[in-house]
N, C-alpha and C positions, 0 to 999 in steps of 0.2 A: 470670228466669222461675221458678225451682226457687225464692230465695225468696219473691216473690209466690206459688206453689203452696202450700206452707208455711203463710202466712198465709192463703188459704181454707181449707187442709184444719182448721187449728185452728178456725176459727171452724165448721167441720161442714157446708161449703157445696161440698167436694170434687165432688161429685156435679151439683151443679146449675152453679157456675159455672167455665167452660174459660177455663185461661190459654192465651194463643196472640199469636203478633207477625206482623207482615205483608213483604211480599217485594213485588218488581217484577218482572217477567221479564225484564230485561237480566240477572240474575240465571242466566237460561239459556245454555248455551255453542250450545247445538246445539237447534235448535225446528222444525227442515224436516225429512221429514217429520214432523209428530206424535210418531209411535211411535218417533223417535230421542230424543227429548226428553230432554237431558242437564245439568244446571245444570256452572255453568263451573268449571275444576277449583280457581282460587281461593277460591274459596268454599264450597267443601265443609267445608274445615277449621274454622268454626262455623257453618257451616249444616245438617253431618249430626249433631251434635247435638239443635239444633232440634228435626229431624224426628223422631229415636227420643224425645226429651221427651215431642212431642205424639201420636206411637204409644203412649206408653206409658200417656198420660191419656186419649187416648178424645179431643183435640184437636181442631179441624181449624189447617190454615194460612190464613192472608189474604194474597190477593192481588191485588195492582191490575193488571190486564187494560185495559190502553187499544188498543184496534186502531187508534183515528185516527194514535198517534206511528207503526207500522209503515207502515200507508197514507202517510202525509207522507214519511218517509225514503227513499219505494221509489213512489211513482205509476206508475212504469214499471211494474213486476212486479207491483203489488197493485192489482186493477180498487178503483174506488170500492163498486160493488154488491157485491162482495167484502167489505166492508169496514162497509157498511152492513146485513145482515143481507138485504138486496134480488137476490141473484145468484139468476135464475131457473132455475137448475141446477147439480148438481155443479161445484164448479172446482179443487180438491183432491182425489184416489184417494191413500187410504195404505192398500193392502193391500184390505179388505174393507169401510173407513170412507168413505165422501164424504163430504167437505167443503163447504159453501155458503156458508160465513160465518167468518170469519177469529177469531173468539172463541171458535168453537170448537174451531178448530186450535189456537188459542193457551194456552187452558186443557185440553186432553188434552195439548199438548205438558210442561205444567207435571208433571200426572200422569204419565206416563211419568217423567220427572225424579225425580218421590219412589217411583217404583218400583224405580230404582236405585239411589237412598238409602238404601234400604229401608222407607221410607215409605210402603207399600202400602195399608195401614190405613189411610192419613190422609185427610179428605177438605179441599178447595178448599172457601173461602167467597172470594166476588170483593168485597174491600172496597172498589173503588173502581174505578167505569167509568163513562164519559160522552163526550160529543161536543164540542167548542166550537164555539159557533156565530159566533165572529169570530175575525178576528188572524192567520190563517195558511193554509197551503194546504188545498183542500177545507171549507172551513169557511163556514157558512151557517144561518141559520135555520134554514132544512129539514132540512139534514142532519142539524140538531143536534137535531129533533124526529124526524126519520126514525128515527137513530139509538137516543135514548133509547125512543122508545114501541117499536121491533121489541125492543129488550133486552127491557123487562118483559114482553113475550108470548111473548120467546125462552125466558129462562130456565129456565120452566114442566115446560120437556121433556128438560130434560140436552143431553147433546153424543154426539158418535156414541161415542164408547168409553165413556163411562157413560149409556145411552140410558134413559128415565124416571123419571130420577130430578132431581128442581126441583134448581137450582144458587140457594142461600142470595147474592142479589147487593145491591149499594148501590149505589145512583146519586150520582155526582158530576158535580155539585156543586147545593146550593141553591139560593146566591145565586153570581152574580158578585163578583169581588172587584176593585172597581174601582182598586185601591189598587197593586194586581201589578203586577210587571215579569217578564218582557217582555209586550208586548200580549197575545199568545196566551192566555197564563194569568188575563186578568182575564175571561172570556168563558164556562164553564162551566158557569156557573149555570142554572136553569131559574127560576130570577128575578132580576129587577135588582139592581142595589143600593138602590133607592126601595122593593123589595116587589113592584113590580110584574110580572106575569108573561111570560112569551114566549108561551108555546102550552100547548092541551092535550095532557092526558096521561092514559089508561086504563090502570088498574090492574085490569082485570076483574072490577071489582063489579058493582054494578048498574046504575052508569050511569057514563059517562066524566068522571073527574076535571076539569071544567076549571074551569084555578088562576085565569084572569080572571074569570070568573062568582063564585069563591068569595071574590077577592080583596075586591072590591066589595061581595059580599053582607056579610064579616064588616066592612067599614067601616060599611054602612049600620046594621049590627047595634049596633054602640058608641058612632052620633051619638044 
């Protein structure tokens, strides 16, 4: 990372482009409540580098936020609507935060973690979160559209410990990747592997993205 830094700052791009690498939250030792959020003591030893790197550039960290693998591990303890951005009231208290949605426990649990790093400064980009909609427990069309369209309307508004401010997120995955092993993993996509689409999706413009209408429009557009 320090020399890719190096080589933008020579080319005079310091400023505009951030180096930064991405993390998993198994990453984390301790993530109940929240505001214990402690990454594990293995990894500190290059991971709190990292973090004073990207303090010291104005950085943020990436990280992939999947609430379906904690849902799947734990059905017992983690409702679905928990889990889907759907829980129609608090089901998390940490102190003076409620909780409704388990992404956002999960990424204040990370913040807390760089704040004992001393990564206070830093902020979260979530490189990679989505649903599968086959292959494994809880897994469905729906939920996999449930899930994905309450994220991009989630995002919009922060998490209780940093409340109004948009969380910078990526949705995974595009396509399916019919190719993966195990099942689970070929199923992510918000299109097939032909191109084809699942469902729509509103990204709060003017009208709701849907990928089947467009899918077809652009075919018709190139006969």
């Amino acid at each position: 990372m320090n020399n890719i830094q190096s080589a933008v700052d020579s080319l005079g791009l310091g400023g505009q482009v951030k180096v930064s690498t991405a993390i998993e939250t198994g990453m984390l030792g301790t993530s109940y409540p929240p505001s214990n959020g402690a990454f594990r003591g293995d990894v500190r030893r290059y991971l709190d580098p990292i973090i004073a790197f990207l303090a010291r550039h104005g950085a943020p960290l990436l990280a992939n936020i999947y609430p379906y693998f904690s849902y799947s591990g734990n059905p017992r303890d983690i409702s679905l609507p928990y889990a889907l951005f759907t829980a129609p009231k608090v089901v998390v208290w940490d102190g003076s935060h409620g909780y409704r949605c388990l992404f956002d426990a999960m990424l204040d649990s990370l913040y807390s973690a760089l704040e004992r790093a001393g990564g206070a400064s830093v902020t979260i980009v979530v490189s990679e979160s989505g649903w599968p909609s086959a292959g494994g427990v809880g897994t469905s069309m729906d939920n996999a559209r449930t899930y994905i369209s309450n994220l991009i309307s989630h995002v919009k508004g922060g998490t209780p410990k940093k409340p109004g401010r948009a969380i910078e997120t990526y949705v995974f995955a595009m396509f399916d990747e019919n190719s993966k092993q195990p099942e689970l993993e070929k199923h992510w996509g918000v299109f097939y592997p032909n191109k084809q689409p699942k469902f729509a999706l509103d990204f709060g413009g003017k009208r709701i993205w849907d990928v089947a209408v467009d899918y077809i429009t652009s075919l018709t557009s190139t006969m």
